[in-house]
Rosetta silent file (secondary structure, phi, psi, omega in degrees, C-alpha in Angstrom):
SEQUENCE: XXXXXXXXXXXXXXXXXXXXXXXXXXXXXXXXXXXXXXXXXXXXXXXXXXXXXXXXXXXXXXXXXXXXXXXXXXXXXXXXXXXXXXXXXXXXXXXXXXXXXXXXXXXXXXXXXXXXXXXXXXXXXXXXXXXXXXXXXXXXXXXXXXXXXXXXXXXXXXXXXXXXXXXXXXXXXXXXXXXXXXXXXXXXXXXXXXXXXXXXXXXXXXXXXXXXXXXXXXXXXXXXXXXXXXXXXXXXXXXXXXXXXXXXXXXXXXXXXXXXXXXXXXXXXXXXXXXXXXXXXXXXXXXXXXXXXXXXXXXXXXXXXXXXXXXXXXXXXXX
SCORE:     score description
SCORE:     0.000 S_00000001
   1 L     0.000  129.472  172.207   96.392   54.923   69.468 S_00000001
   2 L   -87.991  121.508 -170.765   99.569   56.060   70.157 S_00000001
   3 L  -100.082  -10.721 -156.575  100.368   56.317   74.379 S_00000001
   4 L   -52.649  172.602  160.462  104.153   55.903   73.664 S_00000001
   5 L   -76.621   52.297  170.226  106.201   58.595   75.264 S_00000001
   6 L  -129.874  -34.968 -176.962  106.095   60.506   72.352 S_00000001
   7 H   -76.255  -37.400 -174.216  102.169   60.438   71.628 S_00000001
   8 H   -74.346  -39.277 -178.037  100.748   61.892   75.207 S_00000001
   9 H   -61.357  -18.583  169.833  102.765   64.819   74.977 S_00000001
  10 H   -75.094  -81.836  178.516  101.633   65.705   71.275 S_00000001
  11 H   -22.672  -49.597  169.575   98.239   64.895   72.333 S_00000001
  12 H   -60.221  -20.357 -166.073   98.647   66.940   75.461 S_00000001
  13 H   -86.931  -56.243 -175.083  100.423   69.624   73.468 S_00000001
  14 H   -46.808  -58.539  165.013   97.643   69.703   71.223 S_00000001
  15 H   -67.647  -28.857 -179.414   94.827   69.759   73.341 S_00000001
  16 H   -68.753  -28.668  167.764   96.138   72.577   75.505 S_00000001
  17 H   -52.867  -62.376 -174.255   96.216   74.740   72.388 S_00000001
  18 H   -40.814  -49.957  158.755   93.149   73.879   70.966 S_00000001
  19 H   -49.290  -40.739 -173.890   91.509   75.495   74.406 S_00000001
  20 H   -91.123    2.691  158.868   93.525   78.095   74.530 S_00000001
  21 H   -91.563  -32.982  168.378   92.990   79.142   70.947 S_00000001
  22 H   -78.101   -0.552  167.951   89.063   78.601   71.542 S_00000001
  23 L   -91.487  -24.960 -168.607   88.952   80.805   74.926 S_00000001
  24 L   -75.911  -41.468 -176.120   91.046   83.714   72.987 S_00000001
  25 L   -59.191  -91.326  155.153   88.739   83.353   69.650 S_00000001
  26 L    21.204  -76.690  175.285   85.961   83.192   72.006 S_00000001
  27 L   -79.914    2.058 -155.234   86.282   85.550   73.924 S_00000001
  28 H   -93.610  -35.153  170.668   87.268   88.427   71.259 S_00000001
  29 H   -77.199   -4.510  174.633   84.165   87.346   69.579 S_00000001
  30 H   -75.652  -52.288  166.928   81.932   87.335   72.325 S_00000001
  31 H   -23.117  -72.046 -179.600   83.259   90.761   73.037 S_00000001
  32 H   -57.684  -44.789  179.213   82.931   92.214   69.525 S_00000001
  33 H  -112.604    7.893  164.240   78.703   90.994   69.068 S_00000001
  34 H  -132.390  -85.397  179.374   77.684   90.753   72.487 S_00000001
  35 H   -22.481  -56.123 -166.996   79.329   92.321   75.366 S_00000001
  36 H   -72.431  -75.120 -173.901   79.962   95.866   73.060 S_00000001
  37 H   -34.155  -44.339 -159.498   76.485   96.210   71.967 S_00000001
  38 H   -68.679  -47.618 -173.919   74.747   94.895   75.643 S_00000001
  39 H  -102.970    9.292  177.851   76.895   97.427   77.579 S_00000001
  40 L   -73.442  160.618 -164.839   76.901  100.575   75.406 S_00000001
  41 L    65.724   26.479  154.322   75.569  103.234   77.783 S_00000001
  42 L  -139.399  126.423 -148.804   76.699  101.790   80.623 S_00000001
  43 L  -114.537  -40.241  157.217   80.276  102.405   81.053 S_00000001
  44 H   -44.629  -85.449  165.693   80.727  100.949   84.488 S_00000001
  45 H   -30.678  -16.064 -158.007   79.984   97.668   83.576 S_00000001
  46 H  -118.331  -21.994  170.874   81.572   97.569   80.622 S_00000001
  47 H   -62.224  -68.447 -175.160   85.206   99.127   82.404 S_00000001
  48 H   -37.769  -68.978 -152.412   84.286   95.830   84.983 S_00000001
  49 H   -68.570  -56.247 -163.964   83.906   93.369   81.919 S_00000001
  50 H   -84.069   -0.966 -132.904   86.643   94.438   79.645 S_00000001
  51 H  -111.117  -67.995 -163.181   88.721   94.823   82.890 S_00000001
  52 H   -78.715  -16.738 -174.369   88.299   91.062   83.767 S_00000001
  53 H   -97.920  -30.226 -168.897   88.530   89.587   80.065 S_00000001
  54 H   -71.571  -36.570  170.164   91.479   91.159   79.255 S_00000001
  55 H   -42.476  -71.366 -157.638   93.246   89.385   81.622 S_00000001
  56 H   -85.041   -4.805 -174.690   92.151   85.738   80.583 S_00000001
  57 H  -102.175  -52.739  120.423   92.369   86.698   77.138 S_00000001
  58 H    40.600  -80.631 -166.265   96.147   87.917   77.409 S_00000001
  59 H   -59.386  -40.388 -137.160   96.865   84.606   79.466 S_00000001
  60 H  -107.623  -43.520  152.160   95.279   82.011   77.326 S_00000001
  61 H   -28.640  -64.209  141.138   96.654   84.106   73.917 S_00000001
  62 H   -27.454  -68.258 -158.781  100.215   83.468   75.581 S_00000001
  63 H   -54.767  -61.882 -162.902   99.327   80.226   76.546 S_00000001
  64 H   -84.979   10.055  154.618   98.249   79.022   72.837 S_00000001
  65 H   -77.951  -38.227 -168.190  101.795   80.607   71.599 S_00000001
  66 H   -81.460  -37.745 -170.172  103.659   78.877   74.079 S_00000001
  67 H  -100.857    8.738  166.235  102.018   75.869   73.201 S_00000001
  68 H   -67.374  -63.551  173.679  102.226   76.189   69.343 S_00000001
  69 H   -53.188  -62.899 -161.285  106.282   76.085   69.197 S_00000001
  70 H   -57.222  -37.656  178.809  106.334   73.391   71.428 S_00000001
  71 H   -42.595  -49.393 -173.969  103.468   71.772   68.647 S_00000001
  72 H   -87.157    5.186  159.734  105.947   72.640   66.675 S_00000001
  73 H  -108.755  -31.045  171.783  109.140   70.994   68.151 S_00000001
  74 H   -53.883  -74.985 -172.456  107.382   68.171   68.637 S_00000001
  75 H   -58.513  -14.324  148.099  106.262   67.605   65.209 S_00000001
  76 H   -36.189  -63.302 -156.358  109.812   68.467   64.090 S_00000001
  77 H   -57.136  -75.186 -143.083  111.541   65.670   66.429 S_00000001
  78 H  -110.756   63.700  133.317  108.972   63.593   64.335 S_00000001
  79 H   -91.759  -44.750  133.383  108.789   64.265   60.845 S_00000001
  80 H   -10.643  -45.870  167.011  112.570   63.907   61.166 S_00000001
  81 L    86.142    8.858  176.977  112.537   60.601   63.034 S_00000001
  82 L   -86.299  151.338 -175.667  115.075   61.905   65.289 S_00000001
  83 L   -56.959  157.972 -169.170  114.746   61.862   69.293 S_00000001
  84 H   -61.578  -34.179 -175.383  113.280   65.646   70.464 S_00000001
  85 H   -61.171  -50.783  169.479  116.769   66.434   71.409 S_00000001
  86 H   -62.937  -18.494  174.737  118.857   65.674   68.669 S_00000001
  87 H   -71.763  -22.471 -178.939  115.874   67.395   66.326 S_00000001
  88 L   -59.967   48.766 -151.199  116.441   70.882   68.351 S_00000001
  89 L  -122.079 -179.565 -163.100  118.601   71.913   65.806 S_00000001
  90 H   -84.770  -54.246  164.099  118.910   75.107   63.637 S_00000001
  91 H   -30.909  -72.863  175.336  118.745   72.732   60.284 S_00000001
  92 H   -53.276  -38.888 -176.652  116.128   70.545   61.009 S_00000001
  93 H   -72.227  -35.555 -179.140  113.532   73.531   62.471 S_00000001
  94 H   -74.799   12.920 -164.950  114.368   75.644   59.451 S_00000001
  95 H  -123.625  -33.064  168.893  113.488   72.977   57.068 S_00000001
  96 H   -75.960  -36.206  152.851  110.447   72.467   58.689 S_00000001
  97 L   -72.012  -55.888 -174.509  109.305   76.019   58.714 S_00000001
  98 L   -48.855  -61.273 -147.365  110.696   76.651   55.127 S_00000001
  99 L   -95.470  -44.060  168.652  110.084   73.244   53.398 S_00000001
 100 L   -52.597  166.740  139.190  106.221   71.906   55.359 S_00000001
 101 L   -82.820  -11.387  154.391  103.090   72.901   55.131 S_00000001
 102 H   -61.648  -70.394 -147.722  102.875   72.240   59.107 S_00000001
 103 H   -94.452   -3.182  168.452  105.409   74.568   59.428 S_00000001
 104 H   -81.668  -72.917 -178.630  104.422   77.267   56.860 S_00000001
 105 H   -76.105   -9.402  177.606  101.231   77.681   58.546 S_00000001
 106 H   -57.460  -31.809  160.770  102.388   77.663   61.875 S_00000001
 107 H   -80.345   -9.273 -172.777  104.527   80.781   61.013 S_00000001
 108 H   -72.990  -52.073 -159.603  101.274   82.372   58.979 S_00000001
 109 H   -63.135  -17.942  179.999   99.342   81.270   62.422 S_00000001
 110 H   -74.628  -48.912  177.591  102.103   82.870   64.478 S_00000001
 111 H   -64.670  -66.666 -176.921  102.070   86.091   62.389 S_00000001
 112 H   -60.187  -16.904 -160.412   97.957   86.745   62.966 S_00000001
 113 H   -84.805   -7.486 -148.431   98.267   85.698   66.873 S_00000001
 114 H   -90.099  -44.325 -175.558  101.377   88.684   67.174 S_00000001
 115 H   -51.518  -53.035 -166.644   98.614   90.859   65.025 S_00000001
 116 H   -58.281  -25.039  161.251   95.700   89.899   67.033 S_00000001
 117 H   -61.951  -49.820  159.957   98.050   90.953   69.991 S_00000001
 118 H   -51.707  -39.524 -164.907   99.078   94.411   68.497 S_00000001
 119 H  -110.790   11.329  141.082   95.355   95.327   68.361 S_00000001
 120 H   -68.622  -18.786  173.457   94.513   94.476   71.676 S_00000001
 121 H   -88.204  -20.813 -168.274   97.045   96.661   73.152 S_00000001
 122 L  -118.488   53.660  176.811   95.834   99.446   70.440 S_00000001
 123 L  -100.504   19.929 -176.622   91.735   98.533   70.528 S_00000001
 124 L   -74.971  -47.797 -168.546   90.264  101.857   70.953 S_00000001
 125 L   -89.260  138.666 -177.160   89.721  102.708   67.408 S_00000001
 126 H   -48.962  -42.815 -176.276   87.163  100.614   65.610 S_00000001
 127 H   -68.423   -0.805 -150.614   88.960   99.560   62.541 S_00000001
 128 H  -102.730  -44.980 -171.455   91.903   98.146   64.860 S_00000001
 129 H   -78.701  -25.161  151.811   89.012   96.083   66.709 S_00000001
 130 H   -46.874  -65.748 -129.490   87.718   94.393   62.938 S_00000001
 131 H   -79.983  -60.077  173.581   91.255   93.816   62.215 S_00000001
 132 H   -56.750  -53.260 -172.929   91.531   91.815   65.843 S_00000001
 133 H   -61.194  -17.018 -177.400   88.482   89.936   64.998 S_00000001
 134 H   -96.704  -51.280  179.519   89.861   89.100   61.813 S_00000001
 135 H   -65.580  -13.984 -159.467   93.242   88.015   62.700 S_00000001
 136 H  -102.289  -22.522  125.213   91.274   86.125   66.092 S_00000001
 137 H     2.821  -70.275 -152.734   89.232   84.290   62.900 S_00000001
 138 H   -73.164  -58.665 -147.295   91.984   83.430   60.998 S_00000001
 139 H   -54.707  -26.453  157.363   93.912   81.951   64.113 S_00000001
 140 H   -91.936  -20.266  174.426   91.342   79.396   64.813 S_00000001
 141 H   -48.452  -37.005 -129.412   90.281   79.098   61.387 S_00000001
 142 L  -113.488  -18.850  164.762   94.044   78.322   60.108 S_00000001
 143 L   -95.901   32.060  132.124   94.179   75.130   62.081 S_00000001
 144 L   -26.446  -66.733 -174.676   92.469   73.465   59.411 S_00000001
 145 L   -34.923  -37.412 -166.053   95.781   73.409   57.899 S_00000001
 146 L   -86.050  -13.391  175.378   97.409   71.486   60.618 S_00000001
 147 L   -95.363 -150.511  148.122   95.123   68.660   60.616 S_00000001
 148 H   -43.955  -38.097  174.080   93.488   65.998   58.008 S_00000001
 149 H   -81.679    1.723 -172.771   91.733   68.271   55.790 S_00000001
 150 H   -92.413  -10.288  170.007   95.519   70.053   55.564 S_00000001
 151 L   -88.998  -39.363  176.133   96.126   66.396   53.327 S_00000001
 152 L   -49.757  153.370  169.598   93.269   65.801   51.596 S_00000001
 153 L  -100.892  170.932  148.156   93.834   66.460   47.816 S_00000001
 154 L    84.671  178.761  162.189   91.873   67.868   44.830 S_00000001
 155 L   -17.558  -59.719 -142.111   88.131   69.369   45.044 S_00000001
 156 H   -70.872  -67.749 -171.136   87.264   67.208   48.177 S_00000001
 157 H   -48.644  -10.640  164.582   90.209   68.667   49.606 S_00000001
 158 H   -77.170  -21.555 -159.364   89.308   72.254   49.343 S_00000001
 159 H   -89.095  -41.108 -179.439   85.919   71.449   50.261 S_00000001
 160 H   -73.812  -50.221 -156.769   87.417   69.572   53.983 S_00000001
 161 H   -59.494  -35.437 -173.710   89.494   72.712   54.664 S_00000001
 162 H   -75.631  -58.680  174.369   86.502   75.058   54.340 S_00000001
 163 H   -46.507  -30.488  169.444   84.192   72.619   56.800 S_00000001
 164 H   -86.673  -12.288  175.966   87.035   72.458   58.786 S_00000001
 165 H   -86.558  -16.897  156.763   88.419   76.058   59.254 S_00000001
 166 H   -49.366  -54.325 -155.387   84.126   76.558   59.986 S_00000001
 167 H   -73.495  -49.555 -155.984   83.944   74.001   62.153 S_00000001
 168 H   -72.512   -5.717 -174.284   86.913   75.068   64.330 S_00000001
 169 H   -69.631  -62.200  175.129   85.712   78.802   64.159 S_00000001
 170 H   -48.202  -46.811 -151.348   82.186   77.838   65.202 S_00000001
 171 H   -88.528    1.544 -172.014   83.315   75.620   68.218 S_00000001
 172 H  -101.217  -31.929  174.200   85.957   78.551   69.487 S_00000001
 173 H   -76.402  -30.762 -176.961   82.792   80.741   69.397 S_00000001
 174 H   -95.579  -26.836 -160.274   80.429   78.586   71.495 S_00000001
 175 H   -78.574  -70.734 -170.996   83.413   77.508   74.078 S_00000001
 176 H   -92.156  -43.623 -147.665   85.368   80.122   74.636 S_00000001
 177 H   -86.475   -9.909  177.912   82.324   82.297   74.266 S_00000001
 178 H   -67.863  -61.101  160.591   80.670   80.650   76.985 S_00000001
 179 H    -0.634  -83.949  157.528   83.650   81.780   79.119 S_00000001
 180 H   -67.619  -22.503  169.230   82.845   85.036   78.741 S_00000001
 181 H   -51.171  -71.848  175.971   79.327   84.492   79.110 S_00000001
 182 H   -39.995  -69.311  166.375   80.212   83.333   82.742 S_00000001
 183 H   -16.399  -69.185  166.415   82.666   86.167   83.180 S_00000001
 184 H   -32.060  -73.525  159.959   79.710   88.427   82.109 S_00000001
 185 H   -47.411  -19.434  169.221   77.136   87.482   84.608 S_00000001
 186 L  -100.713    9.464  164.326   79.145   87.813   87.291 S_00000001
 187 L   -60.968  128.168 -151.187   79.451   91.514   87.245 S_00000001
 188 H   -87.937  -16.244  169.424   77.666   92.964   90.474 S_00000001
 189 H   -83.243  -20.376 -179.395   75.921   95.644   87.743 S_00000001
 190 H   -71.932  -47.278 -156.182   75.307   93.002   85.198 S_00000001
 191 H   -67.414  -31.055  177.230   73.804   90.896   88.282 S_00000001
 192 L  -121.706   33.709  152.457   71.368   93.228   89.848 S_00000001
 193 L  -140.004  103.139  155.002   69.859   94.581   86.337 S_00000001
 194 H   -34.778  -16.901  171.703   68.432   91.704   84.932 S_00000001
 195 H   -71.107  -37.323 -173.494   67.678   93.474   81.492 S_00000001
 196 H   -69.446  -70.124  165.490   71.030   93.328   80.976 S_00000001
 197 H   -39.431  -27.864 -179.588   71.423   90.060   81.616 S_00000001
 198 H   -91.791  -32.980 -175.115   68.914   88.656   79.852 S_00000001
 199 L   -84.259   10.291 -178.987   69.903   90.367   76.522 S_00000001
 200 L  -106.735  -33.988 -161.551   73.398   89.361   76.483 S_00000001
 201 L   -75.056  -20.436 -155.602   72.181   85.827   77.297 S_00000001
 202 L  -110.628  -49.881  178.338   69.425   85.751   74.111 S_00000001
 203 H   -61.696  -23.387 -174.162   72.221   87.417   72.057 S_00000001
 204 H  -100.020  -35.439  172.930   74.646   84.559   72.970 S_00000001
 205 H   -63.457  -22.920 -152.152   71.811   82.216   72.170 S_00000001
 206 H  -107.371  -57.393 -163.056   71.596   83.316   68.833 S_00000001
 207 H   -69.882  -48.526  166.025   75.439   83.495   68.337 S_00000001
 208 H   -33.835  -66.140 -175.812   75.266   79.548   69.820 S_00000001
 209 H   -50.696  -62.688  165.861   72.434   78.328   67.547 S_00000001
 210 H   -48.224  -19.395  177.710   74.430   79.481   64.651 S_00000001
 211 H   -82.144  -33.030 -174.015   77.560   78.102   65.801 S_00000001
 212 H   -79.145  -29.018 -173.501   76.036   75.120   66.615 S_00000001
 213 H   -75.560  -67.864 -166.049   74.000   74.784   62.642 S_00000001
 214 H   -57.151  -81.365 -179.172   77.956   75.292   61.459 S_00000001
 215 H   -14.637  -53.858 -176.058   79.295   72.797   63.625 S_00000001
 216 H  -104.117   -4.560  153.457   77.240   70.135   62.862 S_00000001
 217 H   -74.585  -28.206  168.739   76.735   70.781   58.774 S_00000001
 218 H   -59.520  -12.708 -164.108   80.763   70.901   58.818 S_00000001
 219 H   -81.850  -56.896 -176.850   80.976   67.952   60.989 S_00000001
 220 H   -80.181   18.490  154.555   79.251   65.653   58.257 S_00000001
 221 H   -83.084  -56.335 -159.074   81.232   66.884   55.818 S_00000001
 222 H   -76.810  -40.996 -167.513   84.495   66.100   57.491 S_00000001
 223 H   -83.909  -12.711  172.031   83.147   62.587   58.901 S_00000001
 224 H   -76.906   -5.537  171.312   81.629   61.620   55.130 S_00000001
 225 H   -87.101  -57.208 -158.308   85.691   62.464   54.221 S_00000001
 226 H   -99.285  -19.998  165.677   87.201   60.787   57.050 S_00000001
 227 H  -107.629  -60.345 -158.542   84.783   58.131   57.826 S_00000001
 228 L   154.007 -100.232  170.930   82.738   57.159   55.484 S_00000001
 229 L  -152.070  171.966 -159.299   80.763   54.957   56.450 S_00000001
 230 H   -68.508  -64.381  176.876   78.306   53.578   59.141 S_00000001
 231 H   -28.230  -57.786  147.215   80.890   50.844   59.105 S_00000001
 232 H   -19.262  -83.016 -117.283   84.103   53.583   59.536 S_00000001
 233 H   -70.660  -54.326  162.328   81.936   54.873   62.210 S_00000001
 234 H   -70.406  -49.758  169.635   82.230   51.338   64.379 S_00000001
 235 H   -88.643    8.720  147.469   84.693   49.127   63.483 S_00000001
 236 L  -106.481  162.483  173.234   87.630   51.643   63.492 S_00000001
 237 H   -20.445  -74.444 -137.378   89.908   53.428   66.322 S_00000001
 238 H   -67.320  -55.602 -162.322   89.254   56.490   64.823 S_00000001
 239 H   -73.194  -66.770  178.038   85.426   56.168   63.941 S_00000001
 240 H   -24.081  -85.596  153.635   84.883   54.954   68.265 S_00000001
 241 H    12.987  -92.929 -170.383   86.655   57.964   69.193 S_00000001
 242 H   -63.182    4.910  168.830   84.686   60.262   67.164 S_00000001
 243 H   -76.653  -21.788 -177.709   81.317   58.470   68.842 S_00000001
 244 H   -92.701  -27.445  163.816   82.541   59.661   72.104 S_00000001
 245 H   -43.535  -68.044 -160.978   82.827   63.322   70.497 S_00000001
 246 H   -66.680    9.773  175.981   79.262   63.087   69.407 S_00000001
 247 H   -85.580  -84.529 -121.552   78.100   61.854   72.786 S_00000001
 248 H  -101.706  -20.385  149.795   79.511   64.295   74.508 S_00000001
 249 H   -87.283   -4.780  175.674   78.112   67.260   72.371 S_00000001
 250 H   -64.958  -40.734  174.425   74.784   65.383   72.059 S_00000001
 251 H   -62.029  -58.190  168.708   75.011   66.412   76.008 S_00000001
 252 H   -33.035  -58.589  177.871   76.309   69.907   75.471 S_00000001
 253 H   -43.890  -50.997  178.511   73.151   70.586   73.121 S_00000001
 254 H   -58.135  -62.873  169.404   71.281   69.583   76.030 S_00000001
 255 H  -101.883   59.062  171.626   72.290   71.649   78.341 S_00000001
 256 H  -114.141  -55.546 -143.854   72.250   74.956   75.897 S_00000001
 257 H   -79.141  -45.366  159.293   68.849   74.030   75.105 S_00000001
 258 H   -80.595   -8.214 -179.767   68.084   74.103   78.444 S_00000001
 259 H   -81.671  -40.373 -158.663   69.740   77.117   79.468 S_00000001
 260 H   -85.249  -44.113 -170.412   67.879   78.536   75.936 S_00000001
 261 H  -108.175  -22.482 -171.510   64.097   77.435   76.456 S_00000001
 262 H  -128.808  -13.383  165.594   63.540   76.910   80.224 S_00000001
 263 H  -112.626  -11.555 -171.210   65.657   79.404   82.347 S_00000001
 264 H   -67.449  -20.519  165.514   66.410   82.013   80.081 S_00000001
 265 H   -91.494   20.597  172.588   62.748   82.924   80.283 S_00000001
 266 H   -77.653   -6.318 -171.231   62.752   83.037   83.847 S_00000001
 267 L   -74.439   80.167 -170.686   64.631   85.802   83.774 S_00000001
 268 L   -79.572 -157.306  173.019   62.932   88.759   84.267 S_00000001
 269 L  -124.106   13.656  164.037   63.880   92.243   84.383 S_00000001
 270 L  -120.436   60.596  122.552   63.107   93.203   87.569 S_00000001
 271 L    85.790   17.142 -177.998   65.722   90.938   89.670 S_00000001
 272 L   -79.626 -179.217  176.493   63.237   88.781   91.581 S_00000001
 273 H   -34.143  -44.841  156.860   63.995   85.635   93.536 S_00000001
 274 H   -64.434  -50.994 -163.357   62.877   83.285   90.927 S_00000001
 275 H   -58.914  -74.922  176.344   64.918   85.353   88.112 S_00000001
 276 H    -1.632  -68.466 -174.854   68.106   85.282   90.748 S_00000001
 277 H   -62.066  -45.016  171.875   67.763   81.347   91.101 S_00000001
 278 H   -58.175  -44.036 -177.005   67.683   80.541   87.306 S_00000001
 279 H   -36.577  -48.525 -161.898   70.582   82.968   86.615 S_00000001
 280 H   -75.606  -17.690  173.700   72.778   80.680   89.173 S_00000001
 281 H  -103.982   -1.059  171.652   71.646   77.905   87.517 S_00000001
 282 H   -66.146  -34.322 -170.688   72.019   79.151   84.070 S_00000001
 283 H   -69.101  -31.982 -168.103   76.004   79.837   85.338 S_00000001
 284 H   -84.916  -48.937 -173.891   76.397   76.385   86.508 S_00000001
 285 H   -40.857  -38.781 -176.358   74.951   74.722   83.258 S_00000001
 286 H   -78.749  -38.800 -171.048   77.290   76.874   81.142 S_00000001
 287 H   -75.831  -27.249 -152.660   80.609   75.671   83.205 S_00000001
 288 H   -97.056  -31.466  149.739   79.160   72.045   82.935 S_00000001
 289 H   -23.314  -87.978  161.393   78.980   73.432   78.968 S_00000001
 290 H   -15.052  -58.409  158.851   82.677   74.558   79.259 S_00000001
 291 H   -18.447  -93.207  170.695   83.459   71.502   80.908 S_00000001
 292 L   -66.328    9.947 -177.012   82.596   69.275   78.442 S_00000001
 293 L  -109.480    4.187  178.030   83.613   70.991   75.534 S_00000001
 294 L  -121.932   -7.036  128.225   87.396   70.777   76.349 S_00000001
 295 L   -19.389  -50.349 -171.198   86.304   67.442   77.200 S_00000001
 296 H   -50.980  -81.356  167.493   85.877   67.687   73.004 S_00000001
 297 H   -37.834  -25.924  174.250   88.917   69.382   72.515 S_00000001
 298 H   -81.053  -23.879  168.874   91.274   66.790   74.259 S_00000001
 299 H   -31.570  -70.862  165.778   88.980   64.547   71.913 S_00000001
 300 H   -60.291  -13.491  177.008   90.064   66.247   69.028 S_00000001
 301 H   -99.120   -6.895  -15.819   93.608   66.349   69.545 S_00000001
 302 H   131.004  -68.503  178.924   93.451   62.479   70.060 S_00000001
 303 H   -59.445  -49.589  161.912   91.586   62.253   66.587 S_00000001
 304 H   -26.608  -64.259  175.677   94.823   64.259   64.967 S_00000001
 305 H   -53.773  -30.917 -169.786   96.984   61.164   65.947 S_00000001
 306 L   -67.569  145.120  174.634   94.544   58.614   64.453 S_00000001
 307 L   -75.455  169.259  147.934   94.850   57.172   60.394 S_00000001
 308 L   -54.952  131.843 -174.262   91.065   58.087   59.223 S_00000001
 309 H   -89.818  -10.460  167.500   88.960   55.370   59.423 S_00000001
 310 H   -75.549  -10.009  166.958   88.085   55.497   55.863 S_00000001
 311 H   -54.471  -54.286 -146.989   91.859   54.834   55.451 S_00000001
 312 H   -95.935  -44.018  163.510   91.958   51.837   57.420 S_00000001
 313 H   -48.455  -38.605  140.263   88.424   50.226   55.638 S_00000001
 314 H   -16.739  -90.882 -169.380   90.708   50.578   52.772 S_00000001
 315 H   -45.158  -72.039  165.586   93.361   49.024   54.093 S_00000001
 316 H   -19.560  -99.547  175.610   90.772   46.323   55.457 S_00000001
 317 L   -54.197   -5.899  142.532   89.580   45.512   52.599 S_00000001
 318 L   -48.867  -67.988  174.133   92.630   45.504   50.337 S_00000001
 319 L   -35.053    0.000    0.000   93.347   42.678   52.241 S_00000001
């Protein structure tokens, strides 16, 4: 693994995107199939909600701009081989947007975040908020491109791009949608009508369970490309690594499932003491969710730096 000073900041660079493209995806889709259905006919609430989201989705939409050019000066300085300073040049950056496929999509990926930004300042009319949902899609979708599946060749390689622009779609939807989840619940109108609450929470269960079915048929697509084998999976970098991923959503699963089967039906709809006490502990379970899933995400930008391990069992065994 590379720690040099050159590897934690791409790793550092990386991971702070990857969150901040999975709270904006996240939340726009949380919006669009939970939040808008849950709160029509109540208009307060839903003023409160979109009030408070707009905000974080704004910030963290900035945030995963700011930290895409810098992705993208980094990976300049080294496809170049030059130090970051001497790479800040007008030559070298244009040749890397013009001439890469890093740097091709990064301007495609640039172009949908500036869209997804135009229809958030313009989201009253409905086709403007598909159009956001579509560009807030593509935006997590498109860093497929930027990773391992943006190399594979041939069939297999069309086949890793689609599991992987899935995968990252799905996990920006359970993540960042969790966010909002939190957000949600903590509205003093969502909070003393429990009806409310509970149907946003069953609706987010639903949007989870599917997210979660993509997640893990894309995941053994991409690890039978990049691993392998049982072997991959242990005796490389790369294959450890991704054991500590699958740990650490083996947990996540855990506490969805418990949030899904044992408090959500405590929830009643008339607000009592018991319902009250599950809510708060449904709230903590999802930031310990939240938690660990950018736990994932620094995971995954980690795994970016890494050969494949079916590369290196090659390589192994050429020898």
């Amino acid at each position: 693994m590379d720690w040099s000073a050159a590897g934690v900041p791409m790793i550092a660079t990386r991971a702070v995107h990857f969150a901040a493209t999975a709270m904006t995806v996240g939340s726009v889709i949380f919006d669009r199939f939970i939040a808008l259905p849950v709160l029509r006919g109540h208009a307060a609430a839903a003023i409160s909600f979109r009030s408070r989201t707009r905000r974080g989705i704004w910030v963290c939409l900035v945030l995963a701009v700011v930290s895409g050019a810098i992705w993208l000066l980094l990976q300049a300085a080294s496809m170049s081989g030059m130090p970051l300073k001497e790479a800040l040049t007008a030559d070298v950056l244009s040749t890397v947007i013009n001439e890469t496929q890093f740097g091709e999509v990064t301007a495609i990926r640039a172009g949908l975040a500036f869209c997804l930004a135009a229809c958030l300042a313009c989201e009253r009319a409905v086709t403007t908020q598909w159009l956001g949902l579509a560009a807030a899609t593509g935006f997590a979708g498109s860093l497929a491109w930027t990773g391992h599946a943006g190399s594979t060749v041939g069939v297999t390689g069309y086949l890793h791009l689609a599991a992987d622009a899935l995968h990252a779609v799905a996990a920006a939807a359970w993540i960042g949608g969790l966010v909002s989840l939190i957000t949600f619940l903590a509205i003093t109108e969502i909070r003393e009508n429990m009806l409310l609450a509970r149907d946003a929470i069953e609706r987010f269960s639903t949007l989870g369970i599917v997210s979660v079915a993509i997640i893990l048929l894309s995941g053994v697509v991409n690890a039978g490309i990049l691993v392998g084998s049982l072997h991959g999976l242990v005796a490389t970098e790369y294959g450890r690594v991704l054991t500590l991923k699958l740990a650490i959503f083996a947990v996540m699963l855990a506490f969805a499932a418990t949030n899904r089967f044992r408090l959500t039906p405590q929830l009643a709809s008339s607000g009592n003491e018991q319902s009250s006490i599950a809510l708060r502990q449904l709230i903590h379970n999802s930031a310990i969710e939240i938690a660990l899933g950018l736990g994932i995400l620094v995971i995954v930008a980690v795994l970016g730096t890494l050969h494949p391990a079916v590369h290196m069992i090659d390589l192994t065994t050429s020898w």
